[in-house]
C-alpha positions in Angstrom: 0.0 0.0 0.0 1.4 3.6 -1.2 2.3 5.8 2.0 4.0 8.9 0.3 3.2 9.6 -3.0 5.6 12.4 -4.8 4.2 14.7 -7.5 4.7 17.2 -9.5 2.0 19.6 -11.3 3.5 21.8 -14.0 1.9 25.0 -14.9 2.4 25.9 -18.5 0.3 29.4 -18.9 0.0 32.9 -20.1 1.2 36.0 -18.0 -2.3 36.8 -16.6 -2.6 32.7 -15.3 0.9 33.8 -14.2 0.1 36.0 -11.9 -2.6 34.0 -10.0 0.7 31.1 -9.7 2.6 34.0 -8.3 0.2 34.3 -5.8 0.5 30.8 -4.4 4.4 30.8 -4.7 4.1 33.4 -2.3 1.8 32.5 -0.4 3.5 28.9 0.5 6.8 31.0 0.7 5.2 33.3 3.8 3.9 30.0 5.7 5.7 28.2 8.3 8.0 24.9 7.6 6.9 23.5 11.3 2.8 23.4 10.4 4.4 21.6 6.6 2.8 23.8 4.0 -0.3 22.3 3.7 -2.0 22.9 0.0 -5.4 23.7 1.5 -3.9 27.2 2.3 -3.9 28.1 -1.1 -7.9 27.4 -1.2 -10.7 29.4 -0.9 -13.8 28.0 1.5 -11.4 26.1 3.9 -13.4 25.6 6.9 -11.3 26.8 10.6 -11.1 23.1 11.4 -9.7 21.0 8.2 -10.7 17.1 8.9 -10.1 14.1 7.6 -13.2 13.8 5.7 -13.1 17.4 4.3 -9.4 16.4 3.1 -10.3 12.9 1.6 -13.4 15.4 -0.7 -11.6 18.5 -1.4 -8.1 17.7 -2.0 -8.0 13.8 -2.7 -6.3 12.2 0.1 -5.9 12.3 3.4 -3.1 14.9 3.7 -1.1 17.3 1.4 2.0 19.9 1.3 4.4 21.7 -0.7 8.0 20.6 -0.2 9.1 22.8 -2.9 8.5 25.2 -6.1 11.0 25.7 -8.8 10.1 26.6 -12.6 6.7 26.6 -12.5 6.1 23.6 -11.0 4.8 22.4 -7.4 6.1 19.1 -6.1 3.7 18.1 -3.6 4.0 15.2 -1.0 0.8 13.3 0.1 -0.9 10.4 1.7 -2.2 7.2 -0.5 -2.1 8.6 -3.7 -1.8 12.1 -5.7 -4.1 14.6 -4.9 -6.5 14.1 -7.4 -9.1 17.2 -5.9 -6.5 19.6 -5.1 -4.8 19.3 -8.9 -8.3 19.4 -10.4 -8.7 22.4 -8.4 -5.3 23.6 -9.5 -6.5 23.1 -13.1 -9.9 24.4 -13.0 -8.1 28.0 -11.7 -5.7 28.2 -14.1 -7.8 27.4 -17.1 -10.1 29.8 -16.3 -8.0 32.3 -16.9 -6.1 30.6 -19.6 -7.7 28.2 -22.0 -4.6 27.4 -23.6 -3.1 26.2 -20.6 -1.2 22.9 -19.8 -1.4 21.3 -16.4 1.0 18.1 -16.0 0.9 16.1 -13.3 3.3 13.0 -12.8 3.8 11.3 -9.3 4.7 8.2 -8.0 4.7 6.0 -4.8 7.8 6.6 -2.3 8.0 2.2 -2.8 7.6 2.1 -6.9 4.0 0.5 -6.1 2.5 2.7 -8.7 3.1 6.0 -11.5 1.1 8.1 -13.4 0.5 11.4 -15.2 -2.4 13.2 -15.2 -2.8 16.6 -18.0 -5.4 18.7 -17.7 -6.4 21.4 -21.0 -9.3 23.0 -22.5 -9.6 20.2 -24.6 -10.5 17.8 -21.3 -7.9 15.1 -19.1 -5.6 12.5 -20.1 -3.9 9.9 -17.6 -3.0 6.5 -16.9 -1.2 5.0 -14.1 1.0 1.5 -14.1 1.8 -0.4 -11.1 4.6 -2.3 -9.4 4.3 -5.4 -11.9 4.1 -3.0 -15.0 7.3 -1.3 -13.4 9.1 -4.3 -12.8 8.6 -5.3 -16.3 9.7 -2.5 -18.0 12.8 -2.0 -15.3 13.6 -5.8 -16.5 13.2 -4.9 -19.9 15.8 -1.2 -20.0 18.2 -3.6 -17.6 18.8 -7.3 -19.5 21.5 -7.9 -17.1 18.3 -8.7 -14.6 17.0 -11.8 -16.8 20.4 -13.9 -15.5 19.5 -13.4 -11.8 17.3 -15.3 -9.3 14.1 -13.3 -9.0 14.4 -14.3 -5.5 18.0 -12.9 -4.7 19.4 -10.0 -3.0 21.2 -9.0 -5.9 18.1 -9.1 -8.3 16.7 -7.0 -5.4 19.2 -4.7 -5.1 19.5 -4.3 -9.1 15.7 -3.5 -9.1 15.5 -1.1 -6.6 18.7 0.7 -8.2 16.5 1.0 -11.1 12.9 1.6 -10.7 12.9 4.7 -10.4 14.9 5.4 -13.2 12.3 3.2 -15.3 9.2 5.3 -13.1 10.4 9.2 -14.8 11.5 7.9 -18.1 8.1 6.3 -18.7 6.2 8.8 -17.3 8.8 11.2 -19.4 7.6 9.0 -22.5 3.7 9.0 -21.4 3.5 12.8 -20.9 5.1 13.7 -24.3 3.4 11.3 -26.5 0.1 12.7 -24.6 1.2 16.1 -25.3 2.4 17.0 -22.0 5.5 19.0 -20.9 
């Protein structure tokens, strides 16, 4: 089962969407690295107390922050899985303002259980996500040297997990180009 899940939403958009992501970067700047930058701050209609339930409906899991900003791009850190509410949210904002906007999303599991991308435009959402098998096979397949070791084995282990991730950003590298993605 996932615990962390790592992702990144990419904001392609024109200056006036611009300003609006400006607003956010400084928002999560000015809040406080003790209380974790929680995304719900950048919301409208959070109620005083946030709960569990109001997290799970409104931002997609059952807890979200910022751990950091560069190039237009939020990498988030969350419970379960990515935070399918809170990037729909993101998406909705943004292309509002700018129809001709591009909102990627990739993430991943902090254990290789799972990937995806998720890209929101005018023209509607594309995704897909693989899981641990899927990764395995593809890892298998980039790194031959795996077919001559035990399965079972530490250094088949060891191999793997050297590589996984590797295999998680080029495929979702692959994934988000061919669907049009940055």
């Amino acid at each position: 089962m996932a615990n962390h899940v790592t992702s990144r939403v990419d904001i392609q958009c024109n200056e006036a969407a611009q300003v609006l992501v400006e607003q956010w970067i400084t928002t999560v700047d000015a809040m406080s690295d003790e209380d974790h930058k929680m995304v719900w701050n950048l919301m409208e209609n959070v109620p005083d107390e946030v709960t569990y339930e109001w997290t799970t409906v409104n931002i997609g899991t059952k807890w979200c922050y910022v751990e950091e900003i560069y190039d237009n791009t939020l990498v988030l850190v969350s419970a379960w899985d990515f935070p399918i509410k809170f990037t729909d949210w993101v998406s909705q904002q943004i292309l509002a303002i700018d129809e001709d906007a591009t909102i990627t999303v990739t993430y991943e599991d902090d254990g290789a259980n799972f990937t995806g991308y998720h890209i929101y435009t005018n023209l509607g959402e594309r995704s897909d996500c693989i899981d641990y098998d899927d990764l395995v096979r593809l890892t298998e397949q980039r790194i031959t040297e795996l077919a001559d070791l035990d399965e079972d084995g530490d250094e088949y282990f060891d191999m793997m997990q050297e590589n996984i991730f590797d295999t998680i950003y080029t495929w979702q590298d692959e994934q988000t180009m061919k669907s049009g993605g940055n």
